[in-house]
TORPAGU-29039 format. One line per field, with one value per residue (C-alpha): residue in three letters; x, y negated, z negated. Coordinates in nm, 3 decimals, decimal comma. Example, Ala and Ser with C-alpha at 12.3 -4.5 7.8 and 13.67 -1.06 7.14 Angstrom:
<nodes>
resn	(ALA	SER)
xx	(1,230	1,367)
yy	(0,450	0,106)
zz	(-0,780	-0,714)
</nodes>
This chain:
<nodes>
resn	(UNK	UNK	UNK	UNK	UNK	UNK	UNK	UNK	UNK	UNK	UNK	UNK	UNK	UNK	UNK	UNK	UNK	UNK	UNK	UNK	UNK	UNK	UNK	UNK	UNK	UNK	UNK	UNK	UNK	UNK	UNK	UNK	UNK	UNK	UNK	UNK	UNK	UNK	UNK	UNK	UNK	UNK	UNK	UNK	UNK	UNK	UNK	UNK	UNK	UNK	UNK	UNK	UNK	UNK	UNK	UNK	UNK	UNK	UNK	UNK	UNK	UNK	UNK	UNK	UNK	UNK	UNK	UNK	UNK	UNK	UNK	UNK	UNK	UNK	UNK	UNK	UNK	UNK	UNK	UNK	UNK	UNK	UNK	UNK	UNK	UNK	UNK	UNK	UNK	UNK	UNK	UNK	UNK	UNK	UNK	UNK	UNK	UNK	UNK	UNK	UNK	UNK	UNK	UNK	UNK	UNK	UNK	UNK	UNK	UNK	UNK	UNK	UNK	UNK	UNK	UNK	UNK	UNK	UNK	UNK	UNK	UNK	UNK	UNK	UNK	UNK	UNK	UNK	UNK	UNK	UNK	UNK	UNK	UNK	UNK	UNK	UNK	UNK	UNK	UNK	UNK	UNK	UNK	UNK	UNK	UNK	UNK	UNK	UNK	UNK	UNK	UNK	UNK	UNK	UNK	UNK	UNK	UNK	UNK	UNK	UNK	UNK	UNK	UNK	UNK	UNK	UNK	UNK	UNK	UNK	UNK	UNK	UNK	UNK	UNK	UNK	UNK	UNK	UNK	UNK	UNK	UNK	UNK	UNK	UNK	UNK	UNK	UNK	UNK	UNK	UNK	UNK	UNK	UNK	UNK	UNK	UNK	UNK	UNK	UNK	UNK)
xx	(7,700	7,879	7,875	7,980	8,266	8,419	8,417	8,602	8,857	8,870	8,927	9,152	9,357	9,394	9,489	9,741	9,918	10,029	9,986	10,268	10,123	9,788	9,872	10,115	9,833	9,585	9,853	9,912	9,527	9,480	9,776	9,644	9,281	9,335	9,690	9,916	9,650	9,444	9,755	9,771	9,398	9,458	9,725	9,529	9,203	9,493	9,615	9,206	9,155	9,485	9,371	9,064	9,199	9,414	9,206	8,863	8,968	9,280	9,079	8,761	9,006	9,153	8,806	8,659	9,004	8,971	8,599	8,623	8,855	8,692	8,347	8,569	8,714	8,405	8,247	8,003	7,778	7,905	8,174	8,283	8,014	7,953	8,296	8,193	7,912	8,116	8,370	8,061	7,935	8,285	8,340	7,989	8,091	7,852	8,108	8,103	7,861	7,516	7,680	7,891	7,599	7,349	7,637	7,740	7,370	7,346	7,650	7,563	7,242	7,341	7,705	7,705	7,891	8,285	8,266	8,022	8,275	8,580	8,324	8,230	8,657	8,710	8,401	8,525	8,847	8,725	8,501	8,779	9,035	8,802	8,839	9,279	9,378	9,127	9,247	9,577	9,609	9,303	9,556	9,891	9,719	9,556	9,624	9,260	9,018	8,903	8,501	8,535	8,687	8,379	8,126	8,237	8,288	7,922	7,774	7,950	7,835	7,511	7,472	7,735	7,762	8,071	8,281	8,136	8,387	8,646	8,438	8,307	8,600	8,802	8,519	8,529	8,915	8,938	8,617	8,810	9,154	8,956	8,789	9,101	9,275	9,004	8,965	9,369	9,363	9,066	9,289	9,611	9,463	9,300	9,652	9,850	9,539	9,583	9,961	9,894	9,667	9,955	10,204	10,040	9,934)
yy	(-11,234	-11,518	-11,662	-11,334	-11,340	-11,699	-11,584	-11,284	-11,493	-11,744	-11,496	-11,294	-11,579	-11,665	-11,303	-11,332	-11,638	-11,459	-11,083	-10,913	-11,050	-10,918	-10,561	-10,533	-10,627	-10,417	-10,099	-10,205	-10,232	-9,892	-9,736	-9,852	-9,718	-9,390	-9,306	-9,209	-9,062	-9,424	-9,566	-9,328	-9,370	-9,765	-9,743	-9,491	-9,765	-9,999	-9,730	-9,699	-10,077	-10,123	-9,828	-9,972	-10,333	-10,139	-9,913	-10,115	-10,443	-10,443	-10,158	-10,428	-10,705	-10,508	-10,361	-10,746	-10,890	-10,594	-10,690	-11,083	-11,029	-10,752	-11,038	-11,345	-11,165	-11,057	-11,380	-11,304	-11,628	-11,661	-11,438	-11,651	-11,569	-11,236	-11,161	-11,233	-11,038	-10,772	-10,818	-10,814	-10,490	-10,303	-10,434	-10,260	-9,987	-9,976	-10,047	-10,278	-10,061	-10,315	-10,563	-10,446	-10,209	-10,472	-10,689	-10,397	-10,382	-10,761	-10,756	-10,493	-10,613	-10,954	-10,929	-10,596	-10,301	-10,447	-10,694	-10,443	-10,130	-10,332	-10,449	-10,084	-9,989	-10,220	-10,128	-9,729	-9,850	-10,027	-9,766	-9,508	-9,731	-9,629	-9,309	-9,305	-9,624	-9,609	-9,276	-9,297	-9,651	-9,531	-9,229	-9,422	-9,638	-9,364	-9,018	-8,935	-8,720	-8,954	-8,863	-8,968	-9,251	-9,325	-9,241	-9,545	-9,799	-9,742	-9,666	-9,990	-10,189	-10,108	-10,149	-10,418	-10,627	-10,703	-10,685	-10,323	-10,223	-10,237	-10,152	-9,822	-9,667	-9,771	-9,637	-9,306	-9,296	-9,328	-9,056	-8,855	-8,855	-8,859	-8,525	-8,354	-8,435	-8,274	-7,976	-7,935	-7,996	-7,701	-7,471	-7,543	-7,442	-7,110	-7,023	-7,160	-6,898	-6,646	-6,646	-6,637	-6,352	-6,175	-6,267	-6,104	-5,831)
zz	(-9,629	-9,521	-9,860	-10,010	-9,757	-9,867	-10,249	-10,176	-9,955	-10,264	-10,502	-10,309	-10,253	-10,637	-10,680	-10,451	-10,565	-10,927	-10,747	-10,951	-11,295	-11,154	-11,104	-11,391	-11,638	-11,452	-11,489	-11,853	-11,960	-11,734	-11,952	-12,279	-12,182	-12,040	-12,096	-11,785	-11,580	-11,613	-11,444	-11,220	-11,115	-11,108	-10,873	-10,652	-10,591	-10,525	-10,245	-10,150	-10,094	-9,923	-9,661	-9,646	-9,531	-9,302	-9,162	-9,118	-9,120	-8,853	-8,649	-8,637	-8,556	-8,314	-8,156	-8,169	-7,962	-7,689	-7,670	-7,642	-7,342	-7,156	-7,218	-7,122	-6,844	-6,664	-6,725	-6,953	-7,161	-7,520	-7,540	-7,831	-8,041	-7,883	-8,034	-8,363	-8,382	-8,283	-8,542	-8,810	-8,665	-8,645	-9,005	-9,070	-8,897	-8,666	-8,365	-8,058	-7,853	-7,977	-7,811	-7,523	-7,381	-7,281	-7,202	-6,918	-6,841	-6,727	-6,539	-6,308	-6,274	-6,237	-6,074	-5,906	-6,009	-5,998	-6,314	-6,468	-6,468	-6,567	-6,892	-6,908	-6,935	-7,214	-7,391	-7,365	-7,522	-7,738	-7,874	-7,842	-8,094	-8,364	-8,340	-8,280	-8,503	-8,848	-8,931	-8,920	-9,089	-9,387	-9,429	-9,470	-9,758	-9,914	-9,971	-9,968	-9,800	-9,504	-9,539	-9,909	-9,775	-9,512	-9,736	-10,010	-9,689	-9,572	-9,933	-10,043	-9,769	-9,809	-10,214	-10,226	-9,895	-9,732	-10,139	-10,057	-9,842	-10,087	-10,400	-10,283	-10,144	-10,458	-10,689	-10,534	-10,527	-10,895	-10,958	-10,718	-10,934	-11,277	-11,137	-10,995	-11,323	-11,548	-11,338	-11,334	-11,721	-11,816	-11,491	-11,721	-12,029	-11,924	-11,784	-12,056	-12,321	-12,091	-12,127	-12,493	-12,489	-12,272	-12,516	-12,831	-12,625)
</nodes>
């Protein structure tokens, strides 16, 4: 995973530096493959990926940040790398509760109940920012329905690794527009025989 990670930084970074040359020859071999709707479709994964980094990514950073201070706060061992690992599991959307939880557990049983609750708040806000802040920033990347959206960020994760997270959700944006195309193209037709069938009538 890690190693997956630092290639996709490397690459991404590469992209990056000549970014407009990038996408205009994606657009162009898009066009030249599948006409205006390929373009169209191109554009969209670029919409899906950018959600994705918005929605997962920031939300995880975000979730990870609240967490490592609610842990340094209270005085809990290795909030450091207790923060990381929450990071990785928001990023796998699993959340912050794996390691927050037991984290709760020892400080009431160690602490007594005052450093315990205030971990407890943090981990309850924490948990809740997932449910407020990934929406909305998943929907103003991509105009896409957010379970379809979901689905490719776990299914990707899972076949793919951490690349996954952008792979899946861009996959299933461009199936999505190829299938809403083709089902609008056969709708058009029938209307457009029908009207023909009027006409002669």
């Amino acid at each position: 995973m890690i190693v997956q990670f630092l290639l996709t930084v490397i690459i991404a970074a590469i992209l990056y530096s000549n970014g407009e040359t990038a996408a205009a020859g994606v657009r162009s071999f898009a066009r030249r493959l599948a006409g205006q709707r390929g373009e169209e479709a191109a554009v969209l994964a670029a919409r899906a990926i950018r959600g994705v980094a918005l929605g997962v990514v920031v939300t995880a950073i975000m979730q990870a940040t609240l967490s490592g201070i609610g842990l340094a706060v209270t005085g809990v061992p290795a909030a450091a790398l207790l923060t990381g690992m929450t990071f990785m599991l928001c990023l796998a959307q699993i959340g912050p509760i794996p390691v927050l939880i037991p984290a709760v557990i020892w400080l009431f049983w160690k602490d007594g109940a005052l450093w315990g609750s205030i971990l407890l708040v943090f981990a309850v806000l924490a948990v809740a920012l997932d449910s407020f802040v990934r929406p909305v920033l998943i929907r103003k990347g991509a105009d896409l329905p957010l379970i379809l959206i979901f689905a490719g960020v776990i299914g990707g994760l899972i076949a793919f690794g951490i690349i996954g997270l952008f792979i899946g959700p861009a996959v299933l944006a461009v199936t999505f527009t190829l299938l809403k195309a083709w089902i609008s193209d056969g709708e058009r037709q029938e209307s457009v025989a029908s009207d023909g069938k009027r006409s002669e009538e």
